[in-house]
mmCIF file of the C-alpha atoms, coordinates in Angstrom:
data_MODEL
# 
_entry.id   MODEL 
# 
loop_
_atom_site.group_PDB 
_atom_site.id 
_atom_site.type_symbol 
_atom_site.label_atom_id 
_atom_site.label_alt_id 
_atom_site.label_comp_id 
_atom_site.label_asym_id 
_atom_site.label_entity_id 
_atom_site.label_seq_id 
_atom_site.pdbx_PDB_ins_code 
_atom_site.Cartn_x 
_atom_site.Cartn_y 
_atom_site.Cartn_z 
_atom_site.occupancy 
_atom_site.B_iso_or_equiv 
_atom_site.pdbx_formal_charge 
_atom_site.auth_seq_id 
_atom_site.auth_comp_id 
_atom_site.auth_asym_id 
_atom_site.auth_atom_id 
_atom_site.pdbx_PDB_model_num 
ATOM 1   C CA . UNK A 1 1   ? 135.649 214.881 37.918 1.00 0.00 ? 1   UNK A CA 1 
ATOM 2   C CA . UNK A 1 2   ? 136.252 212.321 34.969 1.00 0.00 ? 2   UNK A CA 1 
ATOM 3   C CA . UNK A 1 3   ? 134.068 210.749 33.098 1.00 0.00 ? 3   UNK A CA 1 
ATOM 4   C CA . UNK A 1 4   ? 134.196 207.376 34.528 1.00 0.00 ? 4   UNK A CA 1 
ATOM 5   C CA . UNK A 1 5   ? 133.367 209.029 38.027 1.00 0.00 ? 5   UNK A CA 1 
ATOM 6   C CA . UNK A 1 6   ? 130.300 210.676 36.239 1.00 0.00 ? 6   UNK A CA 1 
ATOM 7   C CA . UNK A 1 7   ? 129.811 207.480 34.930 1.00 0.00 ? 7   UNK A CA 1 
ATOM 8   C CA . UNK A 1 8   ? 129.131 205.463 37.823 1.00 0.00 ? 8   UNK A CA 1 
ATOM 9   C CA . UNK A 1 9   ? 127.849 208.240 39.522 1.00 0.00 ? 9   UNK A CA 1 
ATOM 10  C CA . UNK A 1 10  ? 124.722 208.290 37.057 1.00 0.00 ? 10  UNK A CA 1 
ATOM 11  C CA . UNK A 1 11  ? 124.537 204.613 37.559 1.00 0.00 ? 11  UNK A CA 1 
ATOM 12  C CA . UNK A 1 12  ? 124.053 204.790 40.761 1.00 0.00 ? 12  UNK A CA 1 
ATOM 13  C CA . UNK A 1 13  ? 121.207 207.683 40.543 1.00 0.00 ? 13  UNK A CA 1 
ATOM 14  C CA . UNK A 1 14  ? 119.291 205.878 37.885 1.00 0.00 ? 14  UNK A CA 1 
ATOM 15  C CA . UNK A 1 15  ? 119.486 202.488 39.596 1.00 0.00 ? 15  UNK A CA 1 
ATOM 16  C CA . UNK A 1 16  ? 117.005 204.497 42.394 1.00 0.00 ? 16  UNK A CA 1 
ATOM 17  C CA . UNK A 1 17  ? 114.531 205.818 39.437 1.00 0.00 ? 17  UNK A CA 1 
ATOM 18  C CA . UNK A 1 18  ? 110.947 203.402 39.130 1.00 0.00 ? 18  UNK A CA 1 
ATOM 19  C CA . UNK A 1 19  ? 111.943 203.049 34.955 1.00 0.00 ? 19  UNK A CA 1 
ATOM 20  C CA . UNK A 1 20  ? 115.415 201.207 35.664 1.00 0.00 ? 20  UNK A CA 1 
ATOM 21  C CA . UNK A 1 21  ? 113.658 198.991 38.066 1.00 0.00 ? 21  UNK A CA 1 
ATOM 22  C CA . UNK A 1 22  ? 110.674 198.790 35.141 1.00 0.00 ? 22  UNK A CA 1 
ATOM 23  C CA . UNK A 1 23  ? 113.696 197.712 32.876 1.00 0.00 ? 23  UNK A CA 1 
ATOM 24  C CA . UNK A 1 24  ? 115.365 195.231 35.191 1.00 0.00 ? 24  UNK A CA 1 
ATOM 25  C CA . UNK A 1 25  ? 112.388 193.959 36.290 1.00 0.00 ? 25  UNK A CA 1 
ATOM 26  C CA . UNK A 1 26  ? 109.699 194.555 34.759 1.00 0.00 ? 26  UNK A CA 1 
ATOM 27  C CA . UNK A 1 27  ? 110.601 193.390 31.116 1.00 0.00 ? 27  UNK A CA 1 
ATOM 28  C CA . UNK A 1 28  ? 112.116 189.638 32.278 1.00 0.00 ? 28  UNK A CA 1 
ATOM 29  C CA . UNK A 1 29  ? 109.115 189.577 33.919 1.00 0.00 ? 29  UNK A CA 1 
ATOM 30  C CA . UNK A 1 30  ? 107.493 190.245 30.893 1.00 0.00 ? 30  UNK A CA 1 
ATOM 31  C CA . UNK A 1 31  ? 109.927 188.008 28.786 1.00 0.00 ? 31  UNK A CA 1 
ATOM 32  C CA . UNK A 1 32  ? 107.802 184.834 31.326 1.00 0.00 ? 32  UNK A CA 1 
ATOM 33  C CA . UNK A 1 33  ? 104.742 186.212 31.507 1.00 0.00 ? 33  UNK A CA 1 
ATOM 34  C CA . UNK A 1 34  ? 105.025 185.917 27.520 1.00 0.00 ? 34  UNK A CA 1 
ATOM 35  C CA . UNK A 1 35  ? 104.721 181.850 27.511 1.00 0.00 ? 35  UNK A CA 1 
ATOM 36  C CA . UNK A 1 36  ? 100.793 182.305 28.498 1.00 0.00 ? 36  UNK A CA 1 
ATOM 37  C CA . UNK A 1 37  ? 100.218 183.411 25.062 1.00 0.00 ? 37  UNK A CA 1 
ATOM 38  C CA . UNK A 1 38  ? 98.200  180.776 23.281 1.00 0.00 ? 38  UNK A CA 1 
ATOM 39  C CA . UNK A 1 39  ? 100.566 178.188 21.150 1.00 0.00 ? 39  UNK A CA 1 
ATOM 40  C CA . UNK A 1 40  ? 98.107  178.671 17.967 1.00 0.00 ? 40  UNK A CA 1 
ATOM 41  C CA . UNK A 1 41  ? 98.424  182.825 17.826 1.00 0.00 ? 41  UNK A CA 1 
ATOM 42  C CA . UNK A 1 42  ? 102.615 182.722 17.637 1.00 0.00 ? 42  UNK A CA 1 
ATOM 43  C CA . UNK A 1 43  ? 102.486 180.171 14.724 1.00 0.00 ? 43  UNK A CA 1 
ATOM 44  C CA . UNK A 1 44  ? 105.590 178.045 15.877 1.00 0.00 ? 44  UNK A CA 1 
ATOM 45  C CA . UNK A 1 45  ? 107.348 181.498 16.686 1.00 0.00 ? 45  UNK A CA 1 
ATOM 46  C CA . UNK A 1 46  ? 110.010 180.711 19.281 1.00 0.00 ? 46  UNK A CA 1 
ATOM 47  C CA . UNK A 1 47  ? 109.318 183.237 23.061 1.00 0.00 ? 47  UNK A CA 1 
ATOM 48  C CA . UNK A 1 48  ? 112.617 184.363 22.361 1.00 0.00 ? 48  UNK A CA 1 
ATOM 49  C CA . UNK A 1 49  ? 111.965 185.823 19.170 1.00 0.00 ? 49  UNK A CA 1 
ATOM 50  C CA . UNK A 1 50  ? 108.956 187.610 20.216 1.00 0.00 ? 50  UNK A CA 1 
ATOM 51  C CA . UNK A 1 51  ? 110.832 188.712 23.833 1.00 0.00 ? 51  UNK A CA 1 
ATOM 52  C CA . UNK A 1 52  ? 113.118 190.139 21.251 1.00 0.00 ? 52  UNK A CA 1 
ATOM 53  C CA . UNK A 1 53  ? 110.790 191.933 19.126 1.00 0.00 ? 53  UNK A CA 1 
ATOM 54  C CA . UNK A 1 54  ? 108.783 193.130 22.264 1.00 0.00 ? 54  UNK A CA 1 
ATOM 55  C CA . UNK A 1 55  ? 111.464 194.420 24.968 1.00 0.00 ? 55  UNK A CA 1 
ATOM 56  C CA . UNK A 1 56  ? 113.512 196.256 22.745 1.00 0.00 ? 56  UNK A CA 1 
ATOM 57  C CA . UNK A 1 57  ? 110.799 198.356 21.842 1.00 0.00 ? 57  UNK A CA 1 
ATOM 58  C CA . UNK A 1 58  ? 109.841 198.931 25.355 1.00 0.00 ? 58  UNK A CA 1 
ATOM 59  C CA . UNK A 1 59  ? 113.177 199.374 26.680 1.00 0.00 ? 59  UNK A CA 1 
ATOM 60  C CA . UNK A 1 60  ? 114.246 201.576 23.530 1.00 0.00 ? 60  UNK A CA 1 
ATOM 61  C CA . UNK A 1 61  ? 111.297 203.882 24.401 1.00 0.00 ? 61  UNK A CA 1 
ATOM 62  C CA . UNK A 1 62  ? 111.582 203.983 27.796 1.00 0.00 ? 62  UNK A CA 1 
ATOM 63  C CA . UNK A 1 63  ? 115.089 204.498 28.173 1.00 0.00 ? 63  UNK A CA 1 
ATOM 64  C CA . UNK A 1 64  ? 114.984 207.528 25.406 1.00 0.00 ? 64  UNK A CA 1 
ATOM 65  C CA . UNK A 1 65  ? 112.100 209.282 28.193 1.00 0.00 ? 65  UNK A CA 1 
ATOM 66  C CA . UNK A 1 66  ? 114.080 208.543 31.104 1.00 0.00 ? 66  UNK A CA 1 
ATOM 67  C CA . UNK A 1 67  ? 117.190 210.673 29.360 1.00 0.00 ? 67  UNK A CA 1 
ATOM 68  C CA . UNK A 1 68  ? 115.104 213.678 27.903 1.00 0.00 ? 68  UNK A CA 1 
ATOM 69  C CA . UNK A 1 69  ? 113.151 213.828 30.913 1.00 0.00 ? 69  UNK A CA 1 
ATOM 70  C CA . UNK A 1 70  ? 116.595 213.694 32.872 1.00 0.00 ? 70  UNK A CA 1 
ATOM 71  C CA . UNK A 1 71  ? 118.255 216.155 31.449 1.00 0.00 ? 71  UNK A CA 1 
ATOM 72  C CA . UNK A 1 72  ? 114.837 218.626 31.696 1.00 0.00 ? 72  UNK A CA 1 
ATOM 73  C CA . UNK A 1 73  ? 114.333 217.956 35.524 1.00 0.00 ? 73  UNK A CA 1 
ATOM 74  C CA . UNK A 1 74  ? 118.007 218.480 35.689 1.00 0.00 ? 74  UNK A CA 1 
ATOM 75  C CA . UNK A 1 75  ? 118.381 221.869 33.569 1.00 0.00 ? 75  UNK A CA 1 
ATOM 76  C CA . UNK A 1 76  ? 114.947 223.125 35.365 1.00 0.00 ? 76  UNK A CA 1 
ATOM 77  C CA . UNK A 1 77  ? 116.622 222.506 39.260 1.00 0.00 ? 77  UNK A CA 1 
ATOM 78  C CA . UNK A 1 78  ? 119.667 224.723 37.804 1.00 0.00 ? 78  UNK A CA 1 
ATOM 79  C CA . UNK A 1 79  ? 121.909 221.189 38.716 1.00 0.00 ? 79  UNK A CA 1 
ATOM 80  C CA . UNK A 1 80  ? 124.171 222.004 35.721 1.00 0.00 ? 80  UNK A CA 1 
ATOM 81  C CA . UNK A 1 81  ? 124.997 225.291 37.784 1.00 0.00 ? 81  UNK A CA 1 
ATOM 82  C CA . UNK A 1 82  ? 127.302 223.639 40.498 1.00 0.00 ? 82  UNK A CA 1 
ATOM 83  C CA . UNK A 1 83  ? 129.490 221.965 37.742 1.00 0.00 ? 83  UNK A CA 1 
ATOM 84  C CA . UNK A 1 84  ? 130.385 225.250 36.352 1.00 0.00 ? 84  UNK A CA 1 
ATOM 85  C CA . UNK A 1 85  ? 132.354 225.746 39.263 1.00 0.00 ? 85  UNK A CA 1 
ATOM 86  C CA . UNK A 1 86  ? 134.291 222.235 39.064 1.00 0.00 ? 86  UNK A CA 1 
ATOM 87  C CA . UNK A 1 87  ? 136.851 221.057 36.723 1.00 0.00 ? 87  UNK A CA 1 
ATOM 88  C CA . UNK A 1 88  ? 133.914 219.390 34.602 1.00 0.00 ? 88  UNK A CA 1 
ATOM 89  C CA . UNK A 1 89  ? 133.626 218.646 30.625 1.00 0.00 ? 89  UNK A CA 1 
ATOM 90  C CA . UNK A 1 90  ? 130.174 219.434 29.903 1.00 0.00 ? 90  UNK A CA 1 
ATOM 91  C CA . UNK A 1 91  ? 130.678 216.467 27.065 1.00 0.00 ? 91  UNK A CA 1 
ATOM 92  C CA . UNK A 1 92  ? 131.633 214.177 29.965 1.00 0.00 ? 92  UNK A CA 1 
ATOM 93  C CA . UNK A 1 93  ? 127.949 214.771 31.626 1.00 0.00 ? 93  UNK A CA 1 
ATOM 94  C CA . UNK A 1 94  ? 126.234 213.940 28.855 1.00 0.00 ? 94  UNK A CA 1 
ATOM 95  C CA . UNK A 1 95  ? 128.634 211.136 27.840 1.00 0.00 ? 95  UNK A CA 1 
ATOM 96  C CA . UNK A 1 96  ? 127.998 209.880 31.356 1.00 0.00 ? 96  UNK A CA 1 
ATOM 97  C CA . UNK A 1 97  ? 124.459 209.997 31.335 1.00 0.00 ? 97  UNK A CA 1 
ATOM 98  C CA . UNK A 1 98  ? 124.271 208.213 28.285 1.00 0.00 ? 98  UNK A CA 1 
ATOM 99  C CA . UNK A 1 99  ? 126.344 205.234 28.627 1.00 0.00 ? 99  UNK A CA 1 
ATOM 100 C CA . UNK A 1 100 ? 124.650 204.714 31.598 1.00 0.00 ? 100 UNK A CA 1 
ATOM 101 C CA . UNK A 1 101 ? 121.572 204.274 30.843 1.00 0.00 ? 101 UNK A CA 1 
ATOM 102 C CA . UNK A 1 102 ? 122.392 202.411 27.713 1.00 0.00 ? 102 UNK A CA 1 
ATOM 103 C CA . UNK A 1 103 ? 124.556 200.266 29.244 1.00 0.00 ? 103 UNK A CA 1 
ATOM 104 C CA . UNK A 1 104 ? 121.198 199.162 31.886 1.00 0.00 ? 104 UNK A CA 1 
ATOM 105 C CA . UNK A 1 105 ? 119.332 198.988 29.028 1.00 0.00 ? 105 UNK A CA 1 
ATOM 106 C CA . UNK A 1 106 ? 121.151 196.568 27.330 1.00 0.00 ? 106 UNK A CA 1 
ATOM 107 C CA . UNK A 1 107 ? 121.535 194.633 30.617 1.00 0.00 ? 107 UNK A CA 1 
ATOM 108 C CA . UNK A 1 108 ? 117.837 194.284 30.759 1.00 0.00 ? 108 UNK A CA 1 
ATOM 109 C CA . UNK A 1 109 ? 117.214 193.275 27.592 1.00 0.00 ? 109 UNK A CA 1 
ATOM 110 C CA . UNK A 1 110 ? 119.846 190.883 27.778 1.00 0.00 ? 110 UNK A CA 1 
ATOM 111 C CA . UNK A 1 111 ? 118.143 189.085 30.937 1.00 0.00 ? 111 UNK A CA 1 
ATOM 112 C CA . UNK A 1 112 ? 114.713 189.390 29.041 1.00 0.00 ? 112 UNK A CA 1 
ATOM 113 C CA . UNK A 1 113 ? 116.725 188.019 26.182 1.00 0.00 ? 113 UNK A CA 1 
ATOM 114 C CA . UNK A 1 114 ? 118.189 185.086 28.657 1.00 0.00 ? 114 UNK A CA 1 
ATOM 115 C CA . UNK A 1 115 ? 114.692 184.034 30.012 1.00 0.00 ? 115 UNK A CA 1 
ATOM 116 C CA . UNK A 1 116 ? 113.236 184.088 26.320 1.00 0.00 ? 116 UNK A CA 1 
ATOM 117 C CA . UNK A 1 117 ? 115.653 181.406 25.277 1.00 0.00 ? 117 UNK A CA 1 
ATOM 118 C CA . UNK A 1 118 ? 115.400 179.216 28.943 1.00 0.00 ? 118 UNK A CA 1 
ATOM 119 C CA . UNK A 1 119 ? 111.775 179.008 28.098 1.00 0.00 ? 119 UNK A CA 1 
ATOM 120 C CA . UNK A 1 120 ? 111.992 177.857 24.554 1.00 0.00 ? 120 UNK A CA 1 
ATOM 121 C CA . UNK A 1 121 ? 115.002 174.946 25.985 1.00 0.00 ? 121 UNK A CA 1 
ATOM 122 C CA . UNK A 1 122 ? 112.197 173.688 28.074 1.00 0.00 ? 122 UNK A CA 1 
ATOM 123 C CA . UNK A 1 123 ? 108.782 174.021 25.634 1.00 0.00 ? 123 UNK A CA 1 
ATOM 124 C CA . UNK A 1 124 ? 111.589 172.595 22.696 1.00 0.00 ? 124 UNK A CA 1 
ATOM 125 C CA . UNK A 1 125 ? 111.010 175.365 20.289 1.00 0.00 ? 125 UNK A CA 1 
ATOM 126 C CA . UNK A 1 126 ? 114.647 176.216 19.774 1.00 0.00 ? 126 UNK A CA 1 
ATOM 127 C CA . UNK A 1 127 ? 115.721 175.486 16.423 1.00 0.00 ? 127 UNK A CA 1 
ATOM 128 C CA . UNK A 1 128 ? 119.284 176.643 14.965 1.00 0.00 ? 128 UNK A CA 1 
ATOM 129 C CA . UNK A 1 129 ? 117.229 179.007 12.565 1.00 0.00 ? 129 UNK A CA 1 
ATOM 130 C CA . UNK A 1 130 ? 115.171 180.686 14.710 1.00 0.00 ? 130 UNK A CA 1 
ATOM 131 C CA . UNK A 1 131 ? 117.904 181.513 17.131 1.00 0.00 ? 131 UNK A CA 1 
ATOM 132 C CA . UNK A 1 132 ? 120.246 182.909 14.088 1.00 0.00 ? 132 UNK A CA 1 
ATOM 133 C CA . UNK A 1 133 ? 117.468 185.179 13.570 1.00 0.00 ? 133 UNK A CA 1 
ATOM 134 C CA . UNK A 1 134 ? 116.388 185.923 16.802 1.00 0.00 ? 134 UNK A CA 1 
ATOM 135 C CA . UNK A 1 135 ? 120.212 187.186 17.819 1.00 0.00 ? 135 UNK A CA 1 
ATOM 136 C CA . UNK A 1 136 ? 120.149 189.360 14.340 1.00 0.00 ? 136 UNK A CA 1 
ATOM 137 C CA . UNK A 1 137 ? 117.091 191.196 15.772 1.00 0.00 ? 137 UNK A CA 1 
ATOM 138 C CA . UNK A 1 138 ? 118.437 191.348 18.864 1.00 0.00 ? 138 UNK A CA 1 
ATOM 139 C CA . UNK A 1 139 ? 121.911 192.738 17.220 1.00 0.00 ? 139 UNK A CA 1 
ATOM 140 C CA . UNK A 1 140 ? 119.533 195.412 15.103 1.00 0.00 ? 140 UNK A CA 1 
ATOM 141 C CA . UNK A 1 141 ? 117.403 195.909 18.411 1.00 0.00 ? 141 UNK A CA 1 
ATOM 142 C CA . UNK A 1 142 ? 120.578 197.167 19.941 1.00 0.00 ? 142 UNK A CA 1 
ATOM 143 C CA . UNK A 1 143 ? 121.472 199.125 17.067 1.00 0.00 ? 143 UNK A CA 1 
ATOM 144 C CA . UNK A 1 144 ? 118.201 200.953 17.329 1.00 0.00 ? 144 UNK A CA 1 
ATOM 145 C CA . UNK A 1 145 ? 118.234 201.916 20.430 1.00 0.00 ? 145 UNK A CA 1 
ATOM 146 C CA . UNK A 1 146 ? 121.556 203.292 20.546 1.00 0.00 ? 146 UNK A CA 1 
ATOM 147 C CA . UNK A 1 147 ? 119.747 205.737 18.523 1.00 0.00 ? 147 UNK A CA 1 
ATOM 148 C CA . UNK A 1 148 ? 116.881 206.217 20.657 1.00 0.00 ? 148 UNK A CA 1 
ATOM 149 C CA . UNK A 1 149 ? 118.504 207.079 23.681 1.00 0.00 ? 149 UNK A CA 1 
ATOM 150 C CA . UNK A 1 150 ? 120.883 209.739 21.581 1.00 0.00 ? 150 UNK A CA 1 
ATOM 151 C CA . UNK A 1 151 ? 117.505 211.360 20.458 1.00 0.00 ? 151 UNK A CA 1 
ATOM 152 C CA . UNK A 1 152 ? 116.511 211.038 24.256 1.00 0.00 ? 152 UNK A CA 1 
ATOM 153 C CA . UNK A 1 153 ? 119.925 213.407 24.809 1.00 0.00 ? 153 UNK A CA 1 
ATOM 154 C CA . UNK A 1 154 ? 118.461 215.441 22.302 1.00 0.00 ? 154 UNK A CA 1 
ATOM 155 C CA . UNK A 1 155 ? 115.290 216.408 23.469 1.00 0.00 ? 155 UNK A CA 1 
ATOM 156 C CA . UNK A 1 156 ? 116.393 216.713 26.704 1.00 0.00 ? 156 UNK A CA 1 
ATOM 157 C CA . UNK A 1 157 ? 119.210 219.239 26.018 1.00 0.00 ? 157 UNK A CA 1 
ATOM 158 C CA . UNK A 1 158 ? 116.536 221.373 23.607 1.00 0.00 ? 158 UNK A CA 1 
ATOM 159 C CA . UNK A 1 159 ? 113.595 221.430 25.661 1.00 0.00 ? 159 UNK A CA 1 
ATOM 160 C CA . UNK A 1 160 ? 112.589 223.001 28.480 1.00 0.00 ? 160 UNK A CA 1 
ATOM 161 C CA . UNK A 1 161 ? 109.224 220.958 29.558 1.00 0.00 ? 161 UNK A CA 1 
ATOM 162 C CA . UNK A 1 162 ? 109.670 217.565 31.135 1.00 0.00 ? 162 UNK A CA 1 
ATOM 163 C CA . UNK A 1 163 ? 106.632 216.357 29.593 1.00 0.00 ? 163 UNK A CA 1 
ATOM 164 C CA . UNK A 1 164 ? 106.811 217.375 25.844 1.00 0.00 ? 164 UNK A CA 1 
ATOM 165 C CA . UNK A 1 165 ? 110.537 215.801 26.292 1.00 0.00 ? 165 UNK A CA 1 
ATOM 166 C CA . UNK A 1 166 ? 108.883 212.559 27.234 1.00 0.00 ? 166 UNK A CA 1 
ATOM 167 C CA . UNK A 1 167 ? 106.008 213.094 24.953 1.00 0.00 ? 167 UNK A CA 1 
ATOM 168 C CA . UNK A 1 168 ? 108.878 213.765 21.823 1.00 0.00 ? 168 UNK A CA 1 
ATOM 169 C CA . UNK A 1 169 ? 110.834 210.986 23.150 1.00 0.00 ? 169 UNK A CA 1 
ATOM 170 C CA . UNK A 1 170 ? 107.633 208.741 23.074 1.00 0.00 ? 170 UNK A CA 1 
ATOM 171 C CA . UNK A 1 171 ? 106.370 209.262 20.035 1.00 0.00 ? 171 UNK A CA 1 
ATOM 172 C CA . UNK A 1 172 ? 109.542 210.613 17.822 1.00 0.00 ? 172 UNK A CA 1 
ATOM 173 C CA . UNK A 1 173 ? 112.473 208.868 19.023 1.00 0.00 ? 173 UNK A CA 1 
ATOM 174 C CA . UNK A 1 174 ? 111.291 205.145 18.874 1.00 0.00 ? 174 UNK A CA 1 
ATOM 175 C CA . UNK A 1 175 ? 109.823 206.263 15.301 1.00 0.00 ? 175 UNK A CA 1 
ATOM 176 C CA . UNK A 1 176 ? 113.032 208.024 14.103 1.00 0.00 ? 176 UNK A CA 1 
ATOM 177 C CA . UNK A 1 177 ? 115.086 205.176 14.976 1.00 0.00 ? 177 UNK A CA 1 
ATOM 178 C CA . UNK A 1 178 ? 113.484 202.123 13.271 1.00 0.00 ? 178 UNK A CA 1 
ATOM 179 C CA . UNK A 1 179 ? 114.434 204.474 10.086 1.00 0.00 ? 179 UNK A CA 1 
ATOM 180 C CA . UNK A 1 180 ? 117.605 201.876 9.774  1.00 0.00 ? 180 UNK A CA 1 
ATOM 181 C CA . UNK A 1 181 ? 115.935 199.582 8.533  1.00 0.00 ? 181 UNK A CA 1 
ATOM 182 C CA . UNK A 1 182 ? 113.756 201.050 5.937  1.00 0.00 ? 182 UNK A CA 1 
ATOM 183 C CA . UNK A 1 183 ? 116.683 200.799 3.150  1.00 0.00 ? 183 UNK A CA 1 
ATOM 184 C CA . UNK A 1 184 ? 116.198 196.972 3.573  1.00 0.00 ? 184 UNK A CA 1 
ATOM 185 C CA . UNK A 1 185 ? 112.680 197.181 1.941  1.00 0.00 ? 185 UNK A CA 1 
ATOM 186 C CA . UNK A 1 186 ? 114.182 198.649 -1.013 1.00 0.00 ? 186 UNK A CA 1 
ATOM 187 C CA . UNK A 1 187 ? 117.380 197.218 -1.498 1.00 0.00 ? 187 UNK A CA 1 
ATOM 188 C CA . UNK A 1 188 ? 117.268 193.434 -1.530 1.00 0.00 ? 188 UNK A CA 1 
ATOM 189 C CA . UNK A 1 189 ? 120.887 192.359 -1.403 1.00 0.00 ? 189 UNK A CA 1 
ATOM 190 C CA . UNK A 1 190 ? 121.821 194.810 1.715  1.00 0.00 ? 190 UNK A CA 1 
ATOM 191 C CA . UNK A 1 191 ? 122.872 193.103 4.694  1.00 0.00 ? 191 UNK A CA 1 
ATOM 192 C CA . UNK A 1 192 ? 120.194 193.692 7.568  1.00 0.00 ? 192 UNK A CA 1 
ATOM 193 C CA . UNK A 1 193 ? 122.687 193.280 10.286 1.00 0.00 ? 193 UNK A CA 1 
ATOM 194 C CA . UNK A 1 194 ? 125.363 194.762 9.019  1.00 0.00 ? 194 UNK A CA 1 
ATOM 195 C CA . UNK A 1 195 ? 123.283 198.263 7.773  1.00 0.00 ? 195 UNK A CA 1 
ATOM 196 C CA . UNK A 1 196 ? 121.706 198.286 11.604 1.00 0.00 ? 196 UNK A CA 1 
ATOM 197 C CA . UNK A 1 197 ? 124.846 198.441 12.586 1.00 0.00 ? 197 UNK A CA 1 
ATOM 198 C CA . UNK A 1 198 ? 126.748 200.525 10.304 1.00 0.00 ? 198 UNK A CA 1 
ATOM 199 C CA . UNK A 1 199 ? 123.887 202.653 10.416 1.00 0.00 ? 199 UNK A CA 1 
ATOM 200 C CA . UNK A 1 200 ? 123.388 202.726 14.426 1.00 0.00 ? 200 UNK A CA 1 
ATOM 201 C CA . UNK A 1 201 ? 127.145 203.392 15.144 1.00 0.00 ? 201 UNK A CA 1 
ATOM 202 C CA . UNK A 1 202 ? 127.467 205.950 12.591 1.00 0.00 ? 202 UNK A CA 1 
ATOM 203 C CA . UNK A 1 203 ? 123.995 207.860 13.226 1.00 0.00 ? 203 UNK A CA 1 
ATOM 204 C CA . UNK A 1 204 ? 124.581 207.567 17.375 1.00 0.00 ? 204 UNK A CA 1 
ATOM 205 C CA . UNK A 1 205 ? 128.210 209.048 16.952 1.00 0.00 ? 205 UNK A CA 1 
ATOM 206 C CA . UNK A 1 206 ? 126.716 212.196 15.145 1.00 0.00 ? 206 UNK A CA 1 
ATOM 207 C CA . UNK A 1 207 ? 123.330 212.742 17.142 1.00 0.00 ? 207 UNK A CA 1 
ATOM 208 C CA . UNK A 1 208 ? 126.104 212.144 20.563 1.00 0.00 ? 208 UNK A CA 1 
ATOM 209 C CA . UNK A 1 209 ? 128.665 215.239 18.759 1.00 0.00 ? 209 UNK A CA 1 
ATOM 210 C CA . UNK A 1 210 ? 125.661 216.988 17.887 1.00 0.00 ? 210 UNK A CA 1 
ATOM 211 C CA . UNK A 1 211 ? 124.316 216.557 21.546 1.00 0.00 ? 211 UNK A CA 1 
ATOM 212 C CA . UNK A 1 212 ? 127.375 217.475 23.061 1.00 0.00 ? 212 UNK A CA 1 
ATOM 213 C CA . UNK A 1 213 ? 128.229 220.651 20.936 1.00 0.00 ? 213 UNK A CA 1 
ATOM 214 C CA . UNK A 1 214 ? 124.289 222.245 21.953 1.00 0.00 ? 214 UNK A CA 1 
ATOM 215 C CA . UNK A 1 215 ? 125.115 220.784 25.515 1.00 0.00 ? 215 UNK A CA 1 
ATOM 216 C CA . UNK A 1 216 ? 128.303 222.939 25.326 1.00 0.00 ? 216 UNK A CA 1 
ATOM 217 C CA . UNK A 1 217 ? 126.476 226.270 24.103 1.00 0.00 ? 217 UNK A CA 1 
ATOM 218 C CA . UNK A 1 218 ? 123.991 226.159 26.881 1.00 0.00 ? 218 UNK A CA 1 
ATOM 219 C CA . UNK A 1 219 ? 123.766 228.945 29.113 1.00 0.00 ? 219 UNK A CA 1 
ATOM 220 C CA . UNK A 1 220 ? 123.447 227.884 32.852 1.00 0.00 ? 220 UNK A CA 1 
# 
C-alpha cells in the first residue's frame, strides 16, 4: 500500500472524527462569531488579524491531540498488527497520518482565514498594513503548527495512555512550538517570517525522522 493510498485513506477516517468537523466548522464559525466583539476592546485591530492569532492556536492544539490520541487508540486496538502482514512502510503510516491532518488543518484555518478578511471588506478595516502583517502571522501560524502536530506524532508513538497523550499534546506541544519565535525577542534584526519558517521546516523534518525511526523500532 503506498503512501498516497494511506494518505487518502486517513483523510477519509479523520473527515468522520467530531475534531475535523470542530476544525472545518467550528473555527469559521468562530472566525464570524468574532465581529460581536465590541469595536473599543480590539483598538482598530482588523477580525482578520485576531482570526489569525486565535484559530491557529486552536487548530495547532487540537490537531496535535487528535494525532497523539490517534496513534494511542490505534497502538492500544493492536491496528498496527494487520500491516505487518502487508507490503507496508511503517514511515508511510505515520507520514500518512500526518499530512493528513495537517493538510485539514491548514484548510480550516485557511477558510477561518477567508471569512476574517470578508468581514473586514465589509466593516472597512482592511488596510495594506494590517493585511501584510496579518498574512506574516498567518505564514508563522503555519510554521508553528507544523511543529505541533510532529510533537502530536510524538506523543502518540511514546505513550501508551490516550489521555496523558492528549493531556502532553495540550499542554506541551502548543508550548514547545511557539519556541520559534523566542529568538526574535533577542535578536532585533532577524527576520520573523523567515526564522518561523526556517525554523518550522527544519525542526518538523527532524521531530518527523525522529518519529519515524521510534515508529520503526516498535514492537507490535
Amino acid at each position: 500500500m503506498s503512501l498516497v493510498l494511506l494518505f487518502f485513506d486517513e483523510i477519509k477516517g479523520f473527515a468522520k472524527s467530531r475534531v475535523m468537523i470542530v476544525l472545518w466548522i467550528g473555527l469559521p464559525l468562530l472566525s464570524f462569531l468574532i465581529q460581536f466583539i465590541d469595536p473599543g476592546e480590539l483598538e482598530g485591530m482588523p477580525i482578520s488579524f485576531l482570526v489569525s492569532l486565535i484559530v491557529s492556536s486552536i487548530g495547532g492544539t487540537l490537531s496535535g491531540v487528535m494525532l497523539s490520541t490517534s496513534i494511542v487508540s490505534e497502538k492500544n486496538r493492536h491496528v498496527y498488527e494487520l500491516f505487518l502482514i502487508r507490503p507496508v512502510k511503517r514511515s508511510s503510516l505515520i507520514l500518512a497520518k500526518y499530512l493528513a491532518v495537517y493538510l485539514c488543518l491548514v484548510v480550516a484555518v485557511t477558510i477561518s482565514f477567508a471569512v476574517g478578511l470578508i468581514i473586514d471588506g465589509f466593516t472597512g478595516k482592511l488596510s495594506q498594513n494590517y493585511l501584510s502583517i496579518t498574512f506574516d502571522y498567518l505564514i508563522m501560524s503555519f510554521s508553528s503548527m507544523a511543529i505541533t502536530c510532529s510533537i502530536g506524532i510524538l506523543f502518540g508513538v511514546v505513550v501508551s495512555s490516550v489521555p496523558v497523550a492528549a493531556i502532553l499534546s495540550v499542554y506541551l506541544g502548543s508550548q514547545l512550538s511557539s519556541l520559534i519565535i523566542l529568538p526574535i525577542f533577542f535578536i532585533e534584526t532577524l527576520n520573523p517570517v523567515l526564522l518561523a519558517l526556517s525554523l518550522g521546516i527544519s525542526i518538523t523534518l527532524i521531530m518527523m525522522s525522529f518519529n519515524i525511526f521510534l515508529f520503526s523500532r516498535k514492537q507490535f
